[in-house]
C-alpha angles and dihedrals in degrees: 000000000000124000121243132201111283098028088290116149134213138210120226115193142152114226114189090330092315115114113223128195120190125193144158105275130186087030125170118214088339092301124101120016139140125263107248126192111213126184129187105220141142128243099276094083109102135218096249085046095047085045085052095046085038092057097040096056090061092229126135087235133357124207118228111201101196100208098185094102111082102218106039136022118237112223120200130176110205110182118208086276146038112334 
């Protein structure tokens, strides 16, 4: 585990060759916060696959930062179920 601001952890797995990261996200003063699931990918995931990570990082919704633009990044939440 890897130590975040504010005494935070996150969670570094590989799930199936994805690596997740899950950390406490929405936090106040480094209390509260949700678990997020966030995974660097390019476009070729695709929605049946980031349900199916969603779901298997047991994790009410994952973030998935598309990094194959050059210039900026694409950010999608997928939940367990249907988007």
């Amino acid at each position: 585990m890897a130590r975040l601001p504010g005494d935070r952890t996150a969670l570094h797995y590989l799930m199936a060759g994805v690596q997740v990261t899950v950390v406490d996200a929405c936090t106040r003063d480094g209390r509260g916060g949700s678990p997020t699931a966030a995974v660097i990918q390019d476009a070729t995931f695709t929605d049946d696959r980031r349900h199916t990570i969603a779901r298997a990082a047991g994790t009410s919704h994952t973030a998935f930062v598309d990094t194959s633009a050059a210039d900026t990044p694409a950010v999608s939440f997928f939940t367990t179920g249907v988007n």
